[in-house]
N, CA, C and O of each residue as an XYZ file, in Angstrom:
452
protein
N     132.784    -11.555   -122.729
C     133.400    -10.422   -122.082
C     132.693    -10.160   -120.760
O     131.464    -10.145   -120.825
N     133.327     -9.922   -119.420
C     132.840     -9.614   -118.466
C     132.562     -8.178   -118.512
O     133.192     -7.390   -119.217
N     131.465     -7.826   -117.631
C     130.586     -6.406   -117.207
C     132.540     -5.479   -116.943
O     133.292     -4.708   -117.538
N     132.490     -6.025   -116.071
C     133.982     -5.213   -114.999
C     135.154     -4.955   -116.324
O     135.938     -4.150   -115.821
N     135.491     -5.156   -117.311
C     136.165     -5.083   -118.928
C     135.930     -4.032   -119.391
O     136.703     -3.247   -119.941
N     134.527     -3.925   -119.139
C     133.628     -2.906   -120.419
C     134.617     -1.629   -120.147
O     135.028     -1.189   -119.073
N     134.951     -1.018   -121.995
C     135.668      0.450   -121.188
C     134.333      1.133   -121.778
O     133.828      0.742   -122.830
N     133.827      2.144   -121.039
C     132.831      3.189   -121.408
C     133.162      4.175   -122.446
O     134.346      4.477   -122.598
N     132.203      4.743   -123.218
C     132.995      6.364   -124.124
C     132.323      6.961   -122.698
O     131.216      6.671   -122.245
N     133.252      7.819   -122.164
C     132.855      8.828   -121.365
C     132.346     10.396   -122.126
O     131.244     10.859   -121.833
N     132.874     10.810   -122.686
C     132.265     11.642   -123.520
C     130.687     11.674   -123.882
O     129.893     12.566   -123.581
N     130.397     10.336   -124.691
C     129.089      9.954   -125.118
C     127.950      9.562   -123.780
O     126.803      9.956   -123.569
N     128.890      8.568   -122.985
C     127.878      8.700   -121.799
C     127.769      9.967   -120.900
O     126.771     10.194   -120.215
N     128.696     10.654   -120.940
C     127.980     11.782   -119.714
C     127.837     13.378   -120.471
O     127.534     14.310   -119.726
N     128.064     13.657   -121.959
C     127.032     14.754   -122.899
C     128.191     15.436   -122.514
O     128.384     16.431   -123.213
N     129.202     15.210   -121.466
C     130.240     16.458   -121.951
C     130.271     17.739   -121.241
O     131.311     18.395   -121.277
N     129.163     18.205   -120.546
C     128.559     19.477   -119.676
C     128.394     18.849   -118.113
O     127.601     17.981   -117.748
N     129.236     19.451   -117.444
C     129.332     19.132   -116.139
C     129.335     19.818   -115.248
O     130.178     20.664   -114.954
N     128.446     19.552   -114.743
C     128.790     21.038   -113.290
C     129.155     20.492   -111.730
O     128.542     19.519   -111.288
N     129.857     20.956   -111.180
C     130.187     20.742   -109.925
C     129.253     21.073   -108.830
O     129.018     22.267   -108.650
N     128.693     20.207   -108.080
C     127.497     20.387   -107.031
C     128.118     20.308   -105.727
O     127.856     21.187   -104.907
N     129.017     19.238   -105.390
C     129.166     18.852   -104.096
C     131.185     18.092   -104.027
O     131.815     17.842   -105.055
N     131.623     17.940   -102.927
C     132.941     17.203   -102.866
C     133.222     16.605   -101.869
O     133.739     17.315   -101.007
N     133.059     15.289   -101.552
C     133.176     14.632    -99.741
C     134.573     13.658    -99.869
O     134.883     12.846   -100.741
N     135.179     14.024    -98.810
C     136.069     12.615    -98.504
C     135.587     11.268    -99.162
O     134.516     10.763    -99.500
N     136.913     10.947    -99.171
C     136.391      8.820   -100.215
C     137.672      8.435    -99.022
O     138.881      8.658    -99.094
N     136.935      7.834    -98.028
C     137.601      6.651    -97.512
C     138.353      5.682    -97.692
O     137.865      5.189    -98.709
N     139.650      4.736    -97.270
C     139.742      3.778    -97.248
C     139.247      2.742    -96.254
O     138.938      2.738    -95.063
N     139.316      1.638    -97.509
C     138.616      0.375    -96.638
C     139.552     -0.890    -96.605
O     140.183     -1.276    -97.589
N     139.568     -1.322    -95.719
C     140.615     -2.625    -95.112
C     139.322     -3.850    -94.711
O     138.312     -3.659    -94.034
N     139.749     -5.048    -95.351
C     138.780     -6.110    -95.403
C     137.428     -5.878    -95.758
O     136.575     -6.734    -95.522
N     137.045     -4.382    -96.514
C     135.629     -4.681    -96.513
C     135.040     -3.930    -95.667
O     133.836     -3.945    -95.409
N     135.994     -3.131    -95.126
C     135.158     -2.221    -93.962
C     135.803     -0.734    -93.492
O     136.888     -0.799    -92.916
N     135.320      0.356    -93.660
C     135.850      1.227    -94.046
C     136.689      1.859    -92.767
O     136.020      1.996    -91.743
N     137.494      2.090    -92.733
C     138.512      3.079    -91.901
C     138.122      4.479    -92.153
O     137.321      5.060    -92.884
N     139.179      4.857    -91.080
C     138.862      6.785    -90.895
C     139.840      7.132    -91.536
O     140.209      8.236    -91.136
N     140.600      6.660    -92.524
C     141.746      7.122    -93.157
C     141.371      8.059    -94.570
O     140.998      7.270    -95.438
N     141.358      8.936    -94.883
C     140.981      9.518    -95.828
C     141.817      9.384    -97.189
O     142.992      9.674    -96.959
N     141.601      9.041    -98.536
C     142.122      8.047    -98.974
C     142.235      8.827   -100.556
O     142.997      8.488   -101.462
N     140.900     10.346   -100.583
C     140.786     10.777   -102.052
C     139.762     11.694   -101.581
O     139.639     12.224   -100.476
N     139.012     11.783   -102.691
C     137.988     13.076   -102.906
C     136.752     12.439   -104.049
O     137.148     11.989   -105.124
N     135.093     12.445   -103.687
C     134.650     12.138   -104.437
C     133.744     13.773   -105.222
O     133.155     14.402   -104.342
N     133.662     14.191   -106.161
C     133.215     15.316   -106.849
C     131.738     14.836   -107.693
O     131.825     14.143   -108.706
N     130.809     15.149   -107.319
C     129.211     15.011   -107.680
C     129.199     16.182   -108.711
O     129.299     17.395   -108.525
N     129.070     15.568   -109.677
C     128.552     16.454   -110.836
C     127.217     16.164   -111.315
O     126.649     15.074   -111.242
N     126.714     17.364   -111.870
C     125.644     17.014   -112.409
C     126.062     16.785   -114.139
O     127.177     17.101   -114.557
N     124.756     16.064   -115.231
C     125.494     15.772   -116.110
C     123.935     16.637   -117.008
O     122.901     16.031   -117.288
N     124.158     17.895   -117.250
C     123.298     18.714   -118.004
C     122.411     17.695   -119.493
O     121.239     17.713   -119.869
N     123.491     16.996   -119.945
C     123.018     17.123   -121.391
C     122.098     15.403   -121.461
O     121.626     14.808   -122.430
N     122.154     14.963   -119.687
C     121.549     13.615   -119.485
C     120.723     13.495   -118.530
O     120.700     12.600   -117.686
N     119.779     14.709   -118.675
C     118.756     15.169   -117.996
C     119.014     15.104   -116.525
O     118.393     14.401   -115.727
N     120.217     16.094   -116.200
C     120.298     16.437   -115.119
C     120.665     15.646   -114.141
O     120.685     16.137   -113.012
N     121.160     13.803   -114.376
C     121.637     13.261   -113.862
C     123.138     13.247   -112.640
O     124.129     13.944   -112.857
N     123.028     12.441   -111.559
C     124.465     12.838   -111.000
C     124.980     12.012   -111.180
O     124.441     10.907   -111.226
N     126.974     12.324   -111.461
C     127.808     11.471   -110.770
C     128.556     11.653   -110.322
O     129.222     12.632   -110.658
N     129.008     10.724   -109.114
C     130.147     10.843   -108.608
C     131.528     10.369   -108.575
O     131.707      9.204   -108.220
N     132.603     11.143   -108.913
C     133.813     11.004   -109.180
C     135.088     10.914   -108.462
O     135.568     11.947   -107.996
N     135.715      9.738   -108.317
C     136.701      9.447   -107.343
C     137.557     10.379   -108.175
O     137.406     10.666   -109.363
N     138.646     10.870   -107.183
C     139.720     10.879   -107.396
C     140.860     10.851   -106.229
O     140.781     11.666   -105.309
N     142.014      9.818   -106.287
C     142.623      9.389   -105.390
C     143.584     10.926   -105.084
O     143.904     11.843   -105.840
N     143.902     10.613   -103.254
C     145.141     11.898   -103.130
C     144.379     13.011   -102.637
O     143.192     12.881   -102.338
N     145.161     14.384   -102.508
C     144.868     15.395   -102.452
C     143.750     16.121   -102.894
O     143.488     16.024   -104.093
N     142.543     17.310   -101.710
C     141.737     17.711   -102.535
C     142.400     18.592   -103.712
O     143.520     19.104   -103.691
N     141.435     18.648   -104.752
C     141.848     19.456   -105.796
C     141.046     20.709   -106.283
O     141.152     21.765   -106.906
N     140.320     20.041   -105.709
C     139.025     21.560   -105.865
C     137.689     21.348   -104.381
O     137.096     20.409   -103.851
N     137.755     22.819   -104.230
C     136.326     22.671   -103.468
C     134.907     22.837   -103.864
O     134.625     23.634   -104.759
N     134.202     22.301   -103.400
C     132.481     22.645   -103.706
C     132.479     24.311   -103.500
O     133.107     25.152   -102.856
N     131.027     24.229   -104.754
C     130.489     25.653   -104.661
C     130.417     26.279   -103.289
O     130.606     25.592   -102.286
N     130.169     27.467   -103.230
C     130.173     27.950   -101.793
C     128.271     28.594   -101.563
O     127.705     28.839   -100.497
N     127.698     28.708   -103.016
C     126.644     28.748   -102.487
C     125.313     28.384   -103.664
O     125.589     28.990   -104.699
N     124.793     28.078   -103.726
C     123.585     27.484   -105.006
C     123.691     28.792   -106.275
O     123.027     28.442   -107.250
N     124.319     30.107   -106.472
C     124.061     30.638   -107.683
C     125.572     30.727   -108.038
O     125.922     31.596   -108.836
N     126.481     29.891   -107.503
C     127.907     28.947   -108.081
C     127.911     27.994   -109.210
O     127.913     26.770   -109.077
N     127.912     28.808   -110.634
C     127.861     27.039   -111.585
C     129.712     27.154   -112.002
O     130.289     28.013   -112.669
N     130.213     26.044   -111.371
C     131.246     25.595   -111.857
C     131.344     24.497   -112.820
O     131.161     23.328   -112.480
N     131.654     24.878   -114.112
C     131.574     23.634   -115.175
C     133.054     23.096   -114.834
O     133.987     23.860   -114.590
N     133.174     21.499   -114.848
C     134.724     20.982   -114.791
C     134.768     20.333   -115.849
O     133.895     20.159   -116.700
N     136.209     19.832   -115.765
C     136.316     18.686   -116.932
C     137.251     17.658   -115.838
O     137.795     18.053   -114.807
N     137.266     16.288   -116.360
C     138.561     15.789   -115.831
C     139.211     14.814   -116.657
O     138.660     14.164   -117.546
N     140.984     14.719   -116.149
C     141.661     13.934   -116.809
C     141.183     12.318   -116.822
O     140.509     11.764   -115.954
N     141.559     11.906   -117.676
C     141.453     10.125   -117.418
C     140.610      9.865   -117.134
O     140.705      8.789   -116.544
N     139.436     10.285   -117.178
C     137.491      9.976   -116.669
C     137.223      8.404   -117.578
O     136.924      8.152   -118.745
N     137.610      7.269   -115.926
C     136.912      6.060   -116.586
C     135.532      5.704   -115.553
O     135.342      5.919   -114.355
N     134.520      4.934   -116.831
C     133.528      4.754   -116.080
C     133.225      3.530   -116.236
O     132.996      3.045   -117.345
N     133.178      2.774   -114.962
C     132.586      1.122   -115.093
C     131.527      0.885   -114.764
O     130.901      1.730   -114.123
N     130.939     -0.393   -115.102
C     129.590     -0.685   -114.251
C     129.563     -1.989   -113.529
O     130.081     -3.015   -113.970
N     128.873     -1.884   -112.291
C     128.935     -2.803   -111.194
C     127.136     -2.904   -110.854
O     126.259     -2.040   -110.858
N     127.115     -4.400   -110.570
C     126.080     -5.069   -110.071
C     125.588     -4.509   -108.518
O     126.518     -3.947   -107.938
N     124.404     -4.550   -107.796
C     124.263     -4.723   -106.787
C     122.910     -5.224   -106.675
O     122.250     -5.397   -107.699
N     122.208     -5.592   -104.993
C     120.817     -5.602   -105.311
C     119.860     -5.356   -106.076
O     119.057     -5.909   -106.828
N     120.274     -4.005   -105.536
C     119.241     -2.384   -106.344
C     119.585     -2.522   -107.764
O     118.934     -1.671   -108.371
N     120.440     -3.328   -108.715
C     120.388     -3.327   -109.935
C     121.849     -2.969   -110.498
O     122.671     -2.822   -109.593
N     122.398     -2.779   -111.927
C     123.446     -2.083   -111.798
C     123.730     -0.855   -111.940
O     122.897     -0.126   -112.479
N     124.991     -0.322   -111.486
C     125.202      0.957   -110.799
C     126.793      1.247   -111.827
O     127.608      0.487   -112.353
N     126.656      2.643   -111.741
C     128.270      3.094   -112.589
C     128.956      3.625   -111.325
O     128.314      4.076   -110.376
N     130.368      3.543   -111.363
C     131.054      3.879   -111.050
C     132.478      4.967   -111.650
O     133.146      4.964   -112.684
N     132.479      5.478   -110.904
C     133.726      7.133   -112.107
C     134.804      7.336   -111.174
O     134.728      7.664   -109.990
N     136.015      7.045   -112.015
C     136.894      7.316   -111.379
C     138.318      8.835   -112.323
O     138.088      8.829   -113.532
N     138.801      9.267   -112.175
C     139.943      9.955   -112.673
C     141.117     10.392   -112.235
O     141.354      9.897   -111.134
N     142.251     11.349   -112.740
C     143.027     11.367   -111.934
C     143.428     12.706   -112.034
O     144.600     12.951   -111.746
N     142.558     13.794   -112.448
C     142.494     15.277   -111.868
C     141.223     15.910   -112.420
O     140.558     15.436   -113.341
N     141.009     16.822   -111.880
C     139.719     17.398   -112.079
C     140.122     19.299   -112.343
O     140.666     19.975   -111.470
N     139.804     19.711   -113.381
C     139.561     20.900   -113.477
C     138.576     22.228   -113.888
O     137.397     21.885   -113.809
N     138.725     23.577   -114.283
C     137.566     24.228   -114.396
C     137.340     24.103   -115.919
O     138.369     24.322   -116.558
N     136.491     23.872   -116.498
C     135.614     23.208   -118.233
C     136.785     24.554   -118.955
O     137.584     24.057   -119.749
N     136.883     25.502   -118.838
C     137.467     26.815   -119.559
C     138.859     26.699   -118.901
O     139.333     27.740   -119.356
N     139.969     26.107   -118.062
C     141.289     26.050   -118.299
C     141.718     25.630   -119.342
O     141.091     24.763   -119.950
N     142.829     26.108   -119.788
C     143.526     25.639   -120.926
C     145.048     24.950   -120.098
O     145.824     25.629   -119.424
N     145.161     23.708   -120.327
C     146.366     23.378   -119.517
C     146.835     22.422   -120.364
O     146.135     22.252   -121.362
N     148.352     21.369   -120.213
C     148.292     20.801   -121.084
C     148.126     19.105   -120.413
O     148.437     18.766   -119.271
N     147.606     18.307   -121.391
C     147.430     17.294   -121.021
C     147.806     16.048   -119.930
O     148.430     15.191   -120.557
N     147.683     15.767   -118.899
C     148.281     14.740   -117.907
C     148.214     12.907   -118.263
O     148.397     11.996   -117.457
N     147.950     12.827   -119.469
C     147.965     11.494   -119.760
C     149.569     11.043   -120.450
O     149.793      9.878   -120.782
């Protein structure tokens, strides 16, 4: 089985408790090299229950939420379709998170899958 296959439990890897820290443009890239075309939204969470670890979360399209507005802001989220892969680089390997909406941990809405 190749690395790039693996499906992750997202649940189990990221403890489930998420807080929203930060939200920057996700670029597109043509040959390998990134354009000014704005392409998605990446959302930095922290992951409470995995000692405070970050990640960051694509999601393609429209923003959907903004970053806190000031450090005593804890926004817990959740998101739909949260897959996580892992990829090689120099520095060793690295995860990658992608989904396809992001909301506040306490909405009640109904499912987008």
């Amino acid at each position: 089985m190749e690395v790039k296959n693996l499906k992750i439990d997202t649940l189990g890897s990221t403890g489930g408790k998420m807080l929203l820290v930060d939200v920057v443009a996700a670029y597109a890239y043509v040959d390998g090299h990134r354009t000014n075309t704005i392409s998605g939204y990446k959302y930095t969470v922290v992951l409470e229950e995995r000692m405070f670890d970050k990640l960051a979360v694509r999601i393609d399209g429209e923003k959907q939420m903004d970053k806190p507005v000031d450090g005593n802001s804890h926004i817990y989220v959740r998101f739909d379709n949260l897959e996580l892969s892992l990829f090689w680089t120099p520095s060793g390997h690295q995860v990658s998170a992608k989904a396809s909406g992001i909301h506040l941990a306490n909405e009640n809405i109904k499912s987008q899958k």
